[in-house]
KEKE-3310 file (N, C-alpha, C; in steps of 0.2 Angstrom, whole numbers, plus 5000, padded with zeros to 4 digits):
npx = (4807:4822:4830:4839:4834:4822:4824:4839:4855:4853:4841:4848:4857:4864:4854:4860:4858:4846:4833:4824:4815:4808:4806:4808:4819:4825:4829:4844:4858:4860:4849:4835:4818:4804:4787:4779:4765:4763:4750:4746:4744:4750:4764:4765:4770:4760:4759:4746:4729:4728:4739:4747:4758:4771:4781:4792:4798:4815:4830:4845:4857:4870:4887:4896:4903:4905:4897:4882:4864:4859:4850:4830:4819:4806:4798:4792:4788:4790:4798:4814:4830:4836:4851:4864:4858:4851:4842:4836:4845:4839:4832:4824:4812:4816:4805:4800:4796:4797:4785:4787:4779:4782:4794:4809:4821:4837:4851:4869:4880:4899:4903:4909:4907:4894:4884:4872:4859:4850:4839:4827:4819:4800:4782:4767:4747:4736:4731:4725:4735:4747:4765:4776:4788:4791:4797:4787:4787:4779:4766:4765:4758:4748:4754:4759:4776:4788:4801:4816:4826:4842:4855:4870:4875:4891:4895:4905:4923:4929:4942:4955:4961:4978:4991:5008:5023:5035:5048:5045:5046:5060:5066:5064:5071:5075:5082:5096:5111:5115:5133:5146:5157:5174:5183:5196:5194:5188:5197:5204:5214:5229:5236:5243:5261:5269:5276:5274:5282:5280:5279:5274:5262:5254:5251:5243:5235:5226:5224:5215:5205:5202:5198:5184:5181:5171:5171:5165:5163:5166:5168:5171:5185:5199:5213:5226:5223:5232:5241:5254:5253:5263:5274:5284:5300:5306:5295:5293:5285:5295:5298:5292:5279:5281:5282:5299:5307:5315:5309:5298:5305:5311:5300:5293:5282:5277:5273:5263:5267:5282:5278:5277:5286:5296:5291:5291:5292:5297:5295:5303:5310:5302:5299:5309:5311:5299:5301:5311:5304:5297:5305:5312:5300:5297:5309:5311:5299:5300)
npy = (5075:5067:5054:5046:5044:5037:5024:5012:5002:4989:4993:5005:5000:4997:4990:4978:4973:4964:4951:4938:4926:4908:4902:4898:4889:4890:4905:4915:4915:4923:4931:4940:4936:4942:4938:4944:4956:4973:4976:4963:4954:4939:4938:4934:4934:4931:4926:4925:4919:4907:4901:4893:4892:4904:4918:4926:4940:4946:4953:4958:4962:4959:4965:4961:4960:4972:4981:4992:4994:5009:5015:5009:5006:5001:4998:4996:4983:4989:5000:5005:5000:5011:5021:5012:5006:4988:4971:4965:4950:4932:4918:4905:4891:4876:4876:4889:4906:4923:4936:4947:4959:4969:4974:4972:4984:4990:4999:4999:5003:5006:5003:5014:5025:5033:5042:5043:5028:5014:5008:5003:4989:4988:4978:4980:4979:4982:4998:5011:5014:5024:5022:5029:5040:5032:5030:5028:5014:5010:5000:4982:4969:4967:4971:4984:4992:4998:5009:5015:5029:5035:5042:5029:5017:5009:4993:4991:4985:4968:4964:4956:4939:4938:4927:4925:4927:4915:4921:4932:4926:4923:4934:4936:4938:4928:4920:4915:4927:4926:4920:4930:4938:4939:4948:4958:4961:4947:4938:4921:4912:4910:4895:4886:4885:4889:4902:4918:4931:4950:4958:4947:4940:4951:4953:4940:4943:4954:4948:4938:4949:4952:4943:4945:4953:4962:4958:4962:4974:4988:5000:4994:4989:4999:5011:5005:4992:4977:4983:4982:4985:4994:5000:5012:5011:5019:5023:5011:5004:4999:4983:4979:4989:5003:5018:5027:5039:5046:5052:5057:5069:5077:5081:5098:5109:5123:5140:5153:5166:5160:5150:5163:5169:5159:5157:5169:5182:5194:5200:5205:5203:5202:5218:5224:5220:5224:5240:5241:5237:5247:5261:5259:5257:5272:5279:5272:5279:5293)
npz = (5036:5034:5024:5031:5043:5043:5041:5045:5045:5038:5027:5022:5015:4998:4983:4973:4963:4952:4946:4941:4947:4945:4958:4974:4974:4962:4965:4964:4977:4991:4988:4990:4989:4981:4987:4991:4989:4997:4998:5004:4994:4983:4976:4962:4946:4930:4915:4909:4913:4912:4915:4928:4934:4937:4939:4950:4956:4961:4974:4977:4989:4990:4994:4989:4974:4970:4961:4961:4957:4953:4944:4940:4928:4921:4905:4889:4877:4865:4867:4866:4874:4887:4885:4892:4901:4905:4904:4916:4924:4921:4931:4929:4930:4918:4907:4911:4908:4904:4902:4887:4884:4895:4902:4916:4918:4922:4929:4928:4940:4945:4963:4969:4960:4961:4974:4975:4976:4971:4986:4991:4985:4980:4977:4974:4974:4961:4964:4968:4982:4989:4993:5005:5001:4992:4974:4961:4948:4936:4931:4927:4922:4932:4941:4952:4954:4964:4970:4980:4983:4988:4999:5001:5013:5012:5019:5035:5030:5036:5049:5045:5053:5053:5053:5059:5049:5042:5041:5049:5061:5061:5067:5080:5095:5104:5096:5092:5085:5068:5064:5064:5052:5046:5054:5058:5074:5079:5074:5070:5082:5083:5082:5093:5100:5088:5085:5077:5067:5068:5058:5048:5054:5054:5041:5040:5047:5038:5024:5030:5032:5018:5011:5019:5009:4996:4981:4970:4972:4972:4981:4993:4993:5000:4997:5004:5007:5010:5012:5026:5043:5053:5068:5070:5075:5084:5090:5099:5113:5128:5133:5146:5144:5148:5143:5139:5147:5144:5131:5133:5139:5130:5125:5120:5123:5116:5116:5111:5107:5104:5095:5087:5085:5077:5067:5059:5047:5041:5025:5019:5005:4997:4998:4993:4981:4976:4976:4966:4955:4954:4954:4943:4933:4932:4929:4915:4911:4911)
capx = (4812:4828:4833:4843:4828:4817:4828:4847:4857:4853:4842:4853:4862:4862:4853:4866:4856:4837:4831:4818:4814:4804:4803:4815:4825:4829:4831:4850:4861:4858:4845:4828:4811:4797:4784:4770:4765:4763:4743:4748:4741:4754:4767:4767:4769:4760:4757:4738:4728:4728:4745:4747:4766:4774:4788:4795:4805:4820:4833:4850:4860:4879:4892:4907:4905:4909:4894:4875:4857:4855:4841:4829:4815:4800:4800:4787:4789:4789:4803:4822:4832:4840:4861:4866:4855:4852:4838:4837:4843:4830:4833:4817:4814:4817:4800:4795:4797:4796:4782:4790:4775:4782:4802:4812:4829:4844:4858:4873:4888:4904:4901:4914:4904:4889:4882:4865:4858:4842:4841:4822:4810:4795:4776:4758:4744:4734:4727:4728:4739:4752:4771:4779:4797:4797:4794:4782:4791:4776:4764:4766:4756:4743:4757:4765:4783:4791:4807:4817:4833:4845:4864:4870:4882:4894:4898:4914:4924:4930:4950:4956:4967:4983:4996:5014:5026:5043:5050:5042:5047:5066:5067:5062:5076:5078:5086:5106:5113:5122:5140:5150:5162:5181:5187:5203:5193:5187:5199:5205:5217:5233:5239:5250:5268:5269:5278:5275:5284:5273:5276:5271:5257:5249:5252:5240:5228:5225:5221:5206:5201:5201:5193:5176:5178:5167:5178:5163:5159:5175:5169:5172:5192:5202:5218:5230:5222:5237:5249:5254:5255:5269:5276:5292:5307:5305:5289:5289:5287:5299:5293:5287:5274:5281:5287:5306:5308:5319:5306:5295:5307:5311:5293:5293:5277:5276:5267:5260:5273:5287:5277:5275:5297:5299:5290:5292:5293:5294:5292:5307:5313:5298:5296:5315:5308:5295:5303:5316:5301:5292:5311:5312:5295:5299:5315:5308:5291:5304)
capy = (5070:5062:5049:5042:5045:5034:5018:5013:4999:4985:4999:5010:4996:4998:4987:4978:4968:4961:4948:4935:4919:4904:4899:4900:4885:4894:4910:4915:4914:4931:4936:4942:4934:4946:4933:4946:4963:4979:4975:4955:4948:4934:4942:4928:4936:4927:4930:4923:4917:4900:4897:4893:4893:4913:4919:4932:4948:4947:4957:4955:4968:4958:4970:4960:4962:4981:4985:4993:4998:5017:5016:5005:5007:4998:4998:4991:4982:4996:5005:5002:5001:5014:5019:5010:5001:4982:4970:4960:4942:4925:4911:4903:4883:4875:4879:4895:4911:4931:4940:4953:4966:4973:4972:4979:4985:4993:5003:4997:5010:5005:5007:5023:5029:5036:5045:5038:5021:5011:5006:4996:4988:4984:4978:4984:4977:4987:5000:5017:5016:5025:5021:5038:5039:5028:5032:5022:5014:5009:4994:4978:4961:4965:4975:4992:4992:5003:5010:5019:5029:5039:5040:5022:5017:5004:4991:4993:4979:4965:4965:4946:4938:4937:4924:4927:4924:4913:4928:4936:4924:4922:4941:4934:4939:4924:4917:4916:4929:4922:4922:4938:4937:4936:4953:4959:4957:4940:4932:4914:4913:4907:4887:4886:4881:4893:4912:4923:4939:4955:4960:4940:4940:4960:4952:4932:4948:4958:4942:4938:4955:4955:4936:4945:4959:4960:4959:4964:4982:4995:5003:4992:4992:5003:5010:5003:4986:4974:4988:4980:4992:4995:5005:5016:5009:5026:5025:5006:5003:4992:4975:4982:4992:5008:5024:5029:5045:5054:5054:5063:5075:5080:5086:5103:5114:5131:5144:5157:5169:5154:5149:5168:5171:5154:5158:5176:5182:5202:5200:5211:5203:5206:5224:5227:5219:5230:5247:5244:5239:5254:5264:5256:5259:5277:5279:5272:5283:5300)
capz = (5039:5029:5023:5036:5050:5040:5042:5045:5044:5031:5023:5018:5010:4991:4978:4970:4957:4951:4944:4940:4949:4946:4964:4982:4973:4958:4966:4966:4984:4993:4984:4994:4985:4986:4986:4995:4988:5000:4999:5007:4988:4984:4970:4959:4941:4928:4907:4908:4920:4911:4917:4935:4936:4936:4943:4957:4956:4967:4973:4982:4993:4992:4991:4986:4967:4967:4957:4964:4956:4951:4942:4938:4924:4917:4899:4884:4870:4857:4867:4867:4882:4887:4885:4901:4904:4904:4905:4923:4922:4922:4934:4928:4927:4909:4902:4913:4903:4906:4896:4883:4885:4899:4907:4922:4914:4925:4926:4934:4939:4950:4970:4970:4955:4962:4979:4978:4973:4974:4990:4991:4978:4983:4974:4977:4969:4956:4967:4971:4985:4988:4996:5006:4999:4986:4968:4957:4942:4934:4930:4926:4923:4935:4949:4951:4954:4968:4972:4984:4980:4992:5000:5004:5014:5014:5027:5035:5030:5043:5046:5045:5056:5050:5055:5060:5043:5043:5041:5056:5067:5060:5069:5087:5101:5108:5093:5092:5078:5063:5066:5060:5049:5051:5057:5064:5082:5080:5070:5072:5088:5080:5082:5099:5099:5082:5086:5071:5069:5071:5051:5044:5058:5051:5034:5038:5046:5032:5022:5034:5030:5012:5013:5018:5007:4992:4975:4964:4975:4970:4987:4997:4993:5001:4995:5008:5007:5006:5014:5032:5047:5057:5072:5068:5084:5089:5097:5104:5119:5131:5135:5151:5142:5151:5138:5143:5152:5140:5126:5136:5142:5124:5123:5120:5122:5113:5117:5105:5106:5102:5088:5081:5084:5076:5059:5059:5042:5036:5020:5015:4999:4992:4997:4989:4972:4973:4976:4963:4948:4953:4952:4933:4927:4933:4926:4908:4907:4912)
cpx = (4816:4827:4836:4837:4823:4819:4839:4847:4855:4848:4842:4857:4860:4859:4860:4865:4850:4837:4825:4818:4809:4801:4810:4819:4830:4833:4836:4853:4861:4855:4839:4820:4806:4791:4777:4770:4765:4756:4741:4745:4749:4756:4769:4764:4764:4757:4749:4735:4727:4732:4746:4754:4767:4780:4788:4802:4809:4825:4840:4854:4867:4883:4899:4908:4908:4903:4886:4871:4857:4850:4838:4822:4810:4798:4793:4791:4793:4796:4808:4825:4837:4848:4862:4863:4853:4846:4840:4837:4837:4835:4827:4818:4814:4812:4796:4798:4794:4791:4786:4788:4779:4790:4805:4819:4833:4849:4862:4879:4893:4901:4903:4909:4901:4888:4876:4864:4850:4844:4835:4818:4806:4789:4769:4752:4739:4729:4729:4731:4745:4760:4774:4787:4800:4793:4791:4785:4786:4772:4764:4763:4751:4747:4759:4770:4783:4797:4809:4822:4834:4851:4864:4877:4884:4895:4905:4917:4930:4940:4950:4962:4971:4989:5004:5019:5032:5047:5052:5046:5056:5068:5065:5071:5079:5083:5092:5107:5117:5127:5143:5155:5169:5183:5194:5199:5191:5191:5202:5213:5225:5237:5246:5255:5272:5270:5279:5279:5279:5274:5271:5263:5251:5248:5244:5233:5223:5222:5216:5203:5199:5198:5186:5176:5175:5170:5174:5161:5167:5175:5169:5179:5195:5209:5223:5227:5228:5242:5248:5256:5259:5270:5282:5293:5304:5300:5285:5291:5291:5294:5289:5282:5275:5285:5295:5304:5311:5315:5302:5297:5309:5305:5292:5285:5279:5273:5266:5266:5280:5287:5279:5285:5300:5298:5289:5294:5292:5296:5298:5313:5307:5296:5301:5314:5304:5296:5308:5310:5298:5296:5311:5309:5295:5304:5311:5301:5294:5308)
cpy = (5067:5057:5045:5040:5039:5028:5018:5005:4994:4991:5002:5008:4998:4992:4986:4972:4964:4958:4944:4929:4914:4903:4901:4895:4888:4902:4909:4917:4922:4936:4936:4940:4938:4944:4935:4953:4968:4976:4968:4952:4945:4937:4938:4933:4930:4931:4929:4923:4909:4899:4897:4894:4901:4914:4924:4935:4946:4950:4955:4962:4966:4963:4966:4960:4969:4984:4987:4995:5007:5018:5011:5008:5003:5000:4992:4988:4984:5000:5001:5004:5006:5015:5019:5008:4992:4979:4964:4952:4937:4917:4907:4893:4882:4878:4885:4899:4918:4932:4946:4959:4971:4970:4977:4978:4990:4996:5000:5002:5004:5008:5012:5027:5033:5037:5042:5033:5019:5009:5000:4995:4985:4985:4982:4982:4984:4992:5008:5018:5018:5024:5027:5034:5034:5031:5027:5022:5013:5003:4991:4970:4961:4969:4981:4992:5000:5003:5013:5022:5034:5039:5035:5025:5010:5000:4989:4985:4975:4963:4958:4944:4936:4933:4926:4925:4920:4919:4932:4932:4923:4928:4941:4936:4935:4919:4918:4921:4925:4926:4929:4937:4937:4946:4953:4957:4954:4935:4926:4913:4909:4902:4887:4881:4885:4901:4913:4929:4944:4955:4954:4941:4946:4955:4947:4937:4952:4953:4940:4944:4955:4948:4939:4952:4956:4963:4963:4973:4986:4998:5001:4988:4996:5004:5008:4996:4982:4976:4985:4986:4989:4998:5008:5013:5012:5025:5017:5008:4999:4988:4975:4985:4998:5013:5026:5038:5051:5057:5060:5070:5080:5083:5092:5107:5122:5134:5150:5161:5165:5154:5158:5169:5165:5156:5166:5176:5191:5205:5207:5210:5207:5214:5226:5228:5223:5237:5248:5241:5243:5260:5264:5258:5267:5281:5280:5276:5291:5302)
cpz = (5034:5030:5027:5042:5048:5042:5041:5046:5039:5026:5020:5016:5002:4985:4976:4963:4957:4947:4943:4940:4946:4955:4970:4978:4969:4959:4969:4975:4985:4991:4988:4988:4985:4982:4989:4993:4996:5004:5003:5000:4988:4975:4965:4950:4935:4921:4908:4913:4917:4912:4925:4937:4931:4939:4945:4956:4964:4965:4978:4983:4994:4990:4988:4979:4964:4964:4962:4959:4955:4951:4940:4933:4922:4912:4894:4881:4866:4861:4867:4873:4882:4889:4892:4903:4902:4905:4911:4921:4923:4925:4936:4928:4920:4906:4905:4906:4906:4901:4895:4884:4889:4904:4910:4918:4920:4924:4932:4934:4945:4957:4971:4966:4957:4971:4981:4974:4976:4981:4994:4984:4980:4978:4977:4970:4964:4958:4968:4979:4984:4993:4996:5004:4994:4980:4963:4949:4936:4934:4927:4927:4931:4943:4947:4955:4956:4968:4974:4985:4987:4994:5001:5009:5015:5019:5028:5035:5037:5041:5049:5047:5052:5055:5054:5052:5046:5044:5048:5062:5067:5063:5075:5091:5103:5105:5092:5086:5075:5066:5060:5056:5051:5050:5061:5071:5083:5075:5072:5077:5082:5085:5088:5098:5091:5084:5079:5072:5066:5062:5048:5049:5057:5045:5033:5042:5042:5028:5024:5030:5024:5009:5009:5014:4999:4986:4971:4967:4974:4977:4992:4999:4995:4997:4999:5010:5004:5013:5022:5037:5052:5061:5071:5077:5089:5094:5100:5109:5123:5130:5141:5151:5144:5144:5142:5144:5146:5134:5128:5140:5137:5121:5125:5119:5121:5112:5110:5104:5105:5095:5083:5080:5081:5068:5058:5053:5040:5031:5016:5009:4994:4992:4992:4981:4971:4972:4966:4955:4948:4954:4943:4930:4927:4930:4918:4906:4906:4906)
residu = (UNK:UNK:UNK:UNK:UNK:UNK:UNK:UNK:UNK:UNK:UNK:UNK:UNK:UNK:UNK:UNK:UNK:UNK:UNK:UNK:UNK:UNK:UNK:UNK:UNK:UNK:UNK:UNK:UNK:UNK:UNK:UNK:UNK:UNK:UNK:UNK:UNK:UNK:UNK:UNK:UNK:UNK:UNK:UNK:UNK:UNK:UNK:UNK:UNK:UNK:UNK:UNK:UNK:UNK:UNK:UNK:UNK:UNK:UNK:UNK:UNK:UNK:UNK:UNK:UNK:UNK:UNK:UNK:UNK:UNK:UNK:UNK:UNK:UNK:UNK:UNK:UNK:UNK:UNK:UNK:UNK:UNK:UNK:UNK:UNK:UNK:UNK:UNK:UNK:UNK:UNK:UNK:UNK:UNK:UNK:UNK:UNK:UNK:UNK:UNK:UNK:UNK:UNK:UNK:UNK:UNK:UNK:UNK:UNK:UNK:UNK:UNK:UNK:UNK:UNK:UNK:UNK:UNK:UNK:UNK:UNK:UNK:UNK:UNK:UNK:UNK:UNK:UNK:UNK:UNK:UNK:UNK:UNK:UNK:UNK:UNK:UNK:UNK:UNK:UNK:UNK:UNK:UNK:UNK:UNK:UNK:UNK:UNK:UNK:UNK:UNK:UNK:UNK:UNK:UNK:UNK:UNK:UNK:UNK:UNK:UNK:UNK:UNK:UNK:UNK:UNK:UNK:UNK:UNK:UNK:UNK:UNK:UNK:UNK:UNK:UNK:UNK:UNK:UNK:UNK:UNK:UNK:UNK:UNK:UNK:UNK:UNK:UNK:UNK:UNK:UNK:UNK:UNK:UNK:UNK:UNK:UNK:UNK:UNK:UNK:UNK:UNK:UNK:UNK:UNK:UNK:UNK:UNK:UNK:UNK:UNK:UNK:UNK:UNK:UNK:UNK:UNK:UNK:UNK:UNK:UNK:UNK:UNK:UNK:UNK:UNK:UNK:UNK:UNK:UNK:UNK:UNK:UNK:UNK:UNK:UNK:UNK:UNK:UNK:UNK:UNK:UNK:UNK:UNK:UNK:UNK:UNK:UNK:UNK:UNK:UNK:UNK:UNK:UNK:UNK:UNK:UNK:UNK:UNK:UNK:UNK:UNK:UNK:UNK:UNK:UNK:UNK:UNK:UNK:UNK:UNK:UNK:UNK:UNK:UNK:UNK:UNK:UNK:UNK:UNK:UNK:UNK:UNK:UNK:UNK:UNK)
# end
């Protein structure tokens, strides 16, 4: 049977740090106190038995530091802690104290880091029972130290409402567009009882135009910026707005054969020049 089949949900969350209490006050916010071994004795560490006050192994499963538990070991005196590993903080009262003999030390990696992690710790008092699935870290002060390693998983994180921006709401439909700049087709109607003539009037046009243009962009200059437009006589119309008759009768259409008798070209200067250089070079090789 796996790992998964065994337990889910906060079980297969990952150790994310262990420590050393004096009591529930001193022990650190989401941290779990294990205040009752496996066997129900009461998991109160102590250096003697003359001393009445001890302290309790705790463990915490928060993920928002980023870091979790790998491994966990129990370690003497006489050794050195191992590369990467660390010795579990103490959040003891003023004159409690840890005994030296015997200390849990850790590894911390990044939560990306690694695939598996500790994932329970649990006690047992000094007896030959045994815990399925976890592994026995050793004995310590009168307990033996379990633990349970395997995949973890993450919990999926929660999306957080979010409020509309200033922004957001300056791009709302029902609010009126800024006004447009001054174009030829919105420009300012001109002041009645004042007749312009059409060239002055293209001229005070063009000037709007070059207003809203942008002096420091070169590409937003044209070359006929300035230049005022005109219509050649030829092609105004009356004052009735109607084309005269005889212009359009002057329009001729040409059919393809018009065009070709019109530009017809057979090319018989150049043939003559060429007969009489290829006569010459002829002459002069003979």
């Amino acid at each position: 049977m796996s790992l998964m089949e065994h337990g889910g949900g906060a079980h297969n969350r990952p150790v994310t740090a262990v420590a050393w209490a004096s009591n529930s006050s001193t022990c650190p916010k989401d941290f779990n106190l294990i205040s009752i071994t496996e066997d129900g004795a009461a998991a109160n560490f102590t250096r003697s038995f003359a001393m009445k006050a001890g302290y309790y192994l705790c463990y915490s499963k928060d993920m928002s530091g980023g870091m979790v538990v790998s491994d966990v070991q129990v370690i003497s005196d006489k050794e050195t802690v191992p590369h990467g590993y660390c010795y579990i903080p103490e959040h003891l009262e003023p004159r409690a104290s840890v005994s030296k003999k015997k200390r849990v030390c850790v590894r911390m990696v990044p939560v990306g880091g690694v695939e598996t992690a500790v994932l329970d710790i649990k006690l047992t008092a000094k007896t030959r029972r045994m815990l399925q699935h976890y592994t026995c870290l050793g004995d310590m002060h009168g307990y033996v130290m379990w633990c349970k390693k395997g995949p973890f998983s993450s919990p999926l994180p929660q999306a957080k409402p979010r409020s509309l921006s200033l922004d957001l709401r300056q791009l709302s439909l029902d609010q009126n567009p800024p006004p447009l700049p001054l174009r030829p087709s919105n420009a300012p109607p001109m002041p009645p009882g004042r007749k312009l003539s059409h060239r002055r009037s293209n001229l005070q046009l063009n000037d709007a135009v070059d207003k809203v243009v942008d002096s420091s962009n070169i590409y937003g200059i044209s070359a006929i910026d300035g230049v005022p437009f005109t219509l050649h006589p030829k092609f105004k119309t009356q004052t009735n707005g109607t084309t005269p008759t005889n212009t359009l009768n002057n329009i001729r259409i040409k059919s393809v054969q018009d065009i070709e008798n019109e530009y017809n070209y057979t090319f018989t200067v150049e043939e003559n020049a060429a007969k009489r250089t290829t006569s010459l070079t002829t002459g002069s090789t003979s």
